[in-house]
N, C-alpha and C positions, 0 to 999 in steps of 0.2 A: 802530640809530638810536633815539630818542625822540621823546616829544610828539607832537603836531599829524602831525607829518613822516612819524612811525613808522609807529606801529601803526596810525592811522586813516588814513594815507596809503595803506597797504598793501590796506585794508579798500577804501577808493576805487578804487583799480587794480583791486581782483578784481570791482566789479562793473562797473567799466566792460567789464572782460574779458568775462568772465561775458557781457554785454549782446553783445557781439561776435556770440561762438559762438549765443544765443537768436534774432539776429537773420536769422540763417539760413534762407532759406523753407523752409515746413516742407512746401513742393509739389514740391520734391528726394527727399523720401520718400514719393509716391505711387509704389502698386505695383498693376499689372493686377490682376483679382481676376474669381472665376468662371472662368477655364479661358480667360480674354482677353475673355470677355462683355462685360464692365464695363473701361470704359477708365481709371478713377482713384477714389480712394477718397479723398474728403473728407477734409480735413487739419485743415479750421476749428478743432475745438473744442479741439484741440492747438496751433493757432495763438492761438489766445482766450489758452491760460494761458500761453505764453510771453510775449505780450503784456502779461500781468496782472506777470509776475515781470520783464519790461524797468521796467516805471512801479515797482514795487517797488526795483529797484537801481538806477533814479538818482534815486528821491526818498530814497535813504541817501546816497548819488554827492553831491547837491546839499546834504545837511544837515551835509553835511565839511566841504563848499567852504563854507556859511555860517557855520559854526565858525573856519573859519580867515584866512578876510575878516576875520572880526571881531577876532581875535585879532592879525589883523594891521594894523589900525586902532589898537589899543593901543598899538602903539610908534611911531604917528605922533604922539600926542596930546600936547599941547592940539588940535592941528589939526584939523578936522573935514572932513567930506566932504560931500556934495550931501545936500539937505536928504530925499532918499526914501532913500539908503541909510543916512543916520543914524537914520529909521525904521525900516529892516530893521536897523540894529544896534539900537538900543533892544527891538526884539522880542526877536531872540535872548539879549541881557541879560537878558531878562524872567524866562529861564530856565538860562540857563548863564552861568556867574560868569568874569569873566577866568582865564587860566589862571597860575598863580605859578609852576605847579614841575607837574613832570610826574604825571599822575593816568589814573586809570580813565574813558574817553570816552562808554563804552555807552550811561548813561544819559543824559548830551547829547546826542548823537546822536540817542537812539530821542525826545527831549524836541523838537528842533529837525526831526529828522522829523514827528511828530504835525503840529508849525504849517504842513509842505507838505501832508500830506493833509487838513487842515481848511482851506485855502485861505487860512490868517492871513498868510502871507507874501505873498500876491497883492492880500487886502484891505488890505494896510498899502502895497504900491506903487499900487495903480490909481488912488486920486485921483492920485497925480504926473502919469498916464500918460493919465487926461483931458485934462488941461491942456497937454500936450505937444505943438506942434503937428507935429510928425518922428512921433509916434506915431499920429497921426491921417492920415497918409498911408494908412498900411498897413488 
């Protein structure tokens, strides 16, 4: 397969995978220690970095899926959508060009990544989500 579908589709499964297996408690591999002295041996700091690298592969996970939102908003158009997600499209345009023909993803990806870990995709929804009274329940 190609495009959208393929190869960065392929990329989204392995970390969702990937997230599976990390998710795993890591208090499954506690082992007596000392001769039975000590009944468990701290997991934490090994649970820290799986934790670090679960927020790592689905903020790649979600820069697919807003790749391909968007891409799939293109063959709606003229049509538009609700006026926050045409903000979160307009972000991602900001940096990733519609796609014509099949190309190299990486640098979209890691482009549309950056905007999750700098929180731009959250400051371009949250006024919506003031204003929402369904979201003020919660």
């Amino acid at each position: 397969s190609s495009g959208i579908n393929g190869s960065s589709g392929i990329n989204a499964e392995y970390g969702v995978s990937e997230n599976k297996t990390l998710c795993f408690p890591s208090s499954a591999d506690t082992q007596s220690t000392s001769a039975g002295k000590e009944d468990h041996v701290s997991m934490g700091g090994w649970s820290a970095r799986k934790a670090l690298r679960v927020v790592k592969n689905l903020e790649n996970v979600l820069a697919i899926e807003l790749i391909a939102a968007c891409q799939a908003l293109e063959f709606k158009r003229p049509l538009r959508t609700t006026e926050p997600l045409e903000a979160v499209y307009n972000l991602v345009r900001s940096k990733v060009e519609p796609f014509a023909k099949d190309r190299e993803f990486t640098t979209d990806i890691e482009a549309v990544q950056e905007m999750i870990e700098n929180n731009m995709v959250w400051e371009t929804v949250a006024p919506y989500l003031d204003s929402d009274p369904l979201w003020n329940e919660f």
